[in-house]
Phi, psi and omega in degrees: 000325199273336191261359151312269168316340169294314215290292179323306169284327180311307168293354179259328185272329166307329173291343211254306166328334203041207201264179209246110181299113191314173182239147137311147193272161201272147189291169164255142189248136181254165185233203162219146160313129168260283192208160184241147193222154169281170180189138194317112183287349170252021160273115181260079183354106129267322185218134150267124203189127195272163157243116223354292178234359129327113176281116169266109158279159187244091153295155171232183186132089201276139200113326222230331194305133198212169189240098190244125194249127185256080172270153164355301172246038167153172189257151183245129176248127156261145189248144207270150162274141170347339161236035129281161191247112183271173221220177140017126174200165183182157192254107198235167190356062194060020172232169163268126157260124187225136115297147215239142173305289189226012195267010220336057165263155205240107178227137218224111190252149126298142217246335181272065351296182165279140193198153185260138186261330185199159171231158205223160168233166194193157172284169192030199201265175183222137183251292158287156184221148158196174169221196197241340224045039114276263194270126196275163136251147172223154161247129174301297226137350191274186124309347194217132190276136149274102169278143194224155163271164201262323166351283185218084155022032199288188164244129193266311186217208205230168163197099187296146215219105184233149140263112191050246178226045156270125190296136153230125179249171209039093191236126190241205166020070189262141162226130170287148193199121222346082183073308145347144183220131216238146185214134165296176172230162192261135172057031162227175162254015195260156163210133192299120151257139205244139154305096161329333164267329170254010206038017174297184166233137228271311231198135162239113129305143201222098184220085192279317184263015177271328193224113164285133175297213271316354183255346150333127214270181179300334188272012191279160183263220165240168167328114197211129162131090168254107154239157175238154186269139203290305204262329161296331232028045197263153151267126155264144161222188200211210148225180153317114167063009178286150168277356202239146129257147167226144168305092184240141160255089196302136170254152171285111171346142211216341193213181168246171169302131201290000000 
């Protein structure tokens, strides 16, 4: 009955999409370097995210894993239990919300002090987080973004993620961004903007060149860490294990991408 009912709700969020809109090919967006600041090489970046000029990060790591608020004068940590993976993260109706990897908990803290206030649960794994100032998004690991309500984290519909008319998968990391949801790709240096309404993908940022693999030290990982600042609009982003966050200023796209 439950691999019915799996069949069924699946067929009902398809139905709901309606048929799937060709895409345009995607533009490329360029930015400029503003500035760069450090950043702990033993963090392993899953979510970013400002609080007014407050940074919060998301470690991951079962062990290791933490909830980190980078204030001025020093960084505030909680540290996740041991058996969670930490994940995803975003600032939604004045809390922070993290995801968990595959543990499917959901935690939603307070920041004054920090505490964690309440936990939510959800099916599969979990990578990204962002909301709309409604409506939460998530990404698996997949082609496809999920939306949930903030109520009780259920899912209202689904959004397959193409290039032209190509599935892109492992879409990790997410941050909203002038209406837009900026999605890491796992193992790339790239980072998708996406329509949320047609799931095209609008734009590729390419950012081969703020830390080049060959000058990278072994232990760094891949791009992984997108926020945008509430009063610049700059996106920072980082990696897995990077020594740098950098400060970028995004352009609009102008041509398409090769």
């Amino acid at each position: 009955m439950r691999l019915i009912g799996a069949l069924l709700l699946a067929l009902l969020l398809t139905l709901q999409q309606g048929p799937a809109r060709a895409c345009e090919d995607p533009r490329a967006l360029g930015y400029q370097l503003i500035d760069t600041r450090p950043h702990d090489p033993r963090a392993f970046t899953q979510g970013l995210v400002f609080v007014d000029d407050t940074l919060a990060e998301s470690v991951g790591g079962y062990g290791e894993s933490a909830l980190i608020l980078h204030h001025p004068a020093g960084p505030e940590r909680l540290e996740l239990p041991a058996r969670l993976f930490g994940e995803g993260l975003t600032w939604f109706d004045e809390q922070l919300w993290q995801l968990s990897w595959r543990a499917g908990e959901l935690r939603v803290y307070r920041i004054a002090p920090l505490r964690l206030e309440r936990s939510l649960r959800y099916r599969g794994q979990g990578w990204g987080l962002t909301h709309d100032g409604d409506l939460l998004y998530l990404s698996d690991g997949s082609a496809t973004i999920s939306v949930r309500q903030p109520e009780d984290f259920s899912e209202r519909r689904r959004i397959a993620v193409r290039a032209g008319q190509r599935p892109v998968a492992r879409l990790n990391e997410l941050e909203w961004w002038r209406g837009s949801i900026l999605a890491n790709v796992w193992q790339t240096d790239r980072i998708a903007q996406i329509d949320p309404h047609s799931g095209c993908v609008i734009a590729w940022l390419d950012l081969a060149g703020l830390w080049p693999r060959a000058v990278r030290t072994p232990q760094a990982d891949v791009l992984n860490g997108i926020a945008v600042h509430p009063q610049t609009g700059h996106v920072w982003v980082t990696g897995k294990r990077w020594p740098r966050l950098y400060e970028l200023s995004l352009q609009t796209p102008e041509a398409p991408a090769p």
